[in-house]
TIMIPA-746893 format. One record per residue (C-alpha): x, y, z. Coordinates in steps of 0.2 Angstrom, whole numbers, plus 5000, padded with zeros to 4 digits. Each point is the difference from the previous one (the first is absolute). Layout:
<nodes>
XYZ...
</nodes>
This chain:
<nodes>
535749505120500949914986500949825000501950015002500750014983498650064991500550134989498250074997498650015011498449914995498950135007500650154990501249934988501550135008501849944995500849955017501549944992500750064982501349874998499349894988499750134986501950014998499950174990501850035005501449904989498849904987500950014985498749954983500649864989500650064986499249994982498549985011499350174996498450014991499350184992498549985011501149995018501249905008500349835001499249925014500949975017499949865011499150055016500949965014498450025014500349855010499049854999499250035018499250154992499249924985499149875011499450115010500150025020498549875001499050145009498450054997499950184996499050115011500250184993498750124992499649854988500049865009498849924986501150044985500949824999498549895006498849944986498750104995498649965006498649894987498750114996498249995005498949914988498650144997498349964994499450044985498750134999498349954998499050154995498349995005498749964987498950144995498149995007498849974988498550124996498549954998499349994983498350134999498949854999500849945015499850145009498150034995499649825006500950035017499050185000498449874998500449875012500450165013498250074996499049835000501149965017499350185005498349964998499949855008500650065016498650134999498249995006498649974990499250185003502250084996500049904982498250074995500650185004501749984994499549924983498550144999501250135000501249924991498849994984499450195005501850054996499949904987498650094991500850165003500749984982498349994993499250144995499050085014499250154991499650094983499950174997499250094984502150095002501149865002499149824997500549885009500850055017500949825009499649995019501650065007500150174993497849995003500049935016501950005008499550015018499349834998501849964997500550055015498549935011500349824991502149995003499550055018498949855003501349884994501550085008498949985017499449824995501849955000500650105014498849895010500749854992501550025007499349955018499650185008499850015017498149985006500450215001500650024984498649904995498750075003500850174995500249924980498549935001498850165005501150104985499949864987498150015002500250215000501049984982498949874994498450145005501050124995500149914981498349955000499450165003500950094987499649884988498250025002499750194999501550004985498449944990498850135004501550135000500549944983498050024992500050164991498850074987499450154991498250034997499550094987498150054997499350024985498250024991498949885010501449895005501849995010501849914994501149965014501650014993501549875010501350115003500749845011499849825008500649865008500649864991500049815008501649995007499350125011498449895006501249845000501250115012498350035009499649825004501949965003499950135014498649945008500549825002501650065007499250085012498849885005501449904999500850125014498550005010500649875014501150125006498750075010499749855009501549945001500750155006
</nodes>
């Protein structure tokens, strides 16, 4: 629907009425001409037409002619800050303050096992047993199952720090006292196992040559293992 004497819609801008372009009988001034076109022509589109109908347009763009609208004020973006790493000395005084915390919470009878066989694994590096072949030998490659018994006794140690059930509990506790046996025992006959000579005899007399020994590390591992599993010992009547 369009006003009465509109001459184009304001919906879709069709021509209803061609009268005011006046294409018919317009005559150009003359001497007007210019060599780029021809001198402009008066319009005749009636006044009505240049203000407008005073309606508000509803076609496909309603919004062409309204303001656009102000836009929204963004933020600007705050990139979070990078975390921090700890420095190494940081982190080796947190590792401390974590094992100190450890130990604390622990019994009396859990921190004499658990430092035992901490200093057992310790003196694995040491050296465990000389033969008249290779010297020196350290305790790991000597004695390696001790490194196995040792890291099972701390592994359970902590597993029961962690609040086992009465269950589980007594379950670590009767295999914290088997690896601690078990370290103990292999310790001792590694001495006697480790012991070898050659005898030879001569006029009147006999020279034992040492083909073999064990060195300290090995009797310090000894009395390591044995404290740890004394140490381990209330399992049995706690248990």
């Amino acid at each position: 629907m369009a006003p009465e004497g509109a001459a184009i819609c304001d919906n879709c801008d069709e021509i209803l009425d061609a009268s005011f372009l006046g294409a018919e009988g317009v005559t150009p001034v003359e001497g007007g001409k210019t060599d780029v076109a021809p001198a402009p022509v008066r319009s005749r589109m009636p006044d009505r037409l240049r203000k407008g109908s005073g309606r508000r347009p509803v076609g496909w763009n309603p919004s062409a002619s309204s303001s656009p609208a102000p836009a929204r004020s963004r933020r600007p973006y705050l990139a979070e800050p990078a975390a921090t790493g700890l420095s190494p000395a940081d982190e080796a005084r947190k590792a401390a303050s974590d094992l100190g915390s450890f130990f604390g919470s622990s019994s009396a009878a859990d921190r004499w096992a658990a430092g035992a066989t901490s200093l057992l694994l310790l003196l694995l590096a040491l050296p465990w047993r000389w033969t008249k072949a290779d010297e020196e030998i350290i305790g790991v490659v000597a004695a390696w199952p001790v490194l196995l018994f040792a890291a099972a006794v701390l592994v359970l140690i902590y597993l029961r720090s962690r609040k086992a059930g009465a269950a589980q509990d007594r379950t670590f506790r009767l295999a914290q006292l088997a690896a601690s046996s078990g370290a103990a025992i292999f310790t001792g006959l590694f001495l006697p196992w480790s012991t070898q000579s050659h005898a030879l005899r001569a006029v009147g007399r006999s020279i034992a040559i040492v083909e073999s020994q064990p060195l300290s590390g090995a009797y310090a591992g000894l009395i390591c293992a044995v404290a740890a599993l004394f140490a381990s010992l209330p399992a049995l009547r706690e248990s």
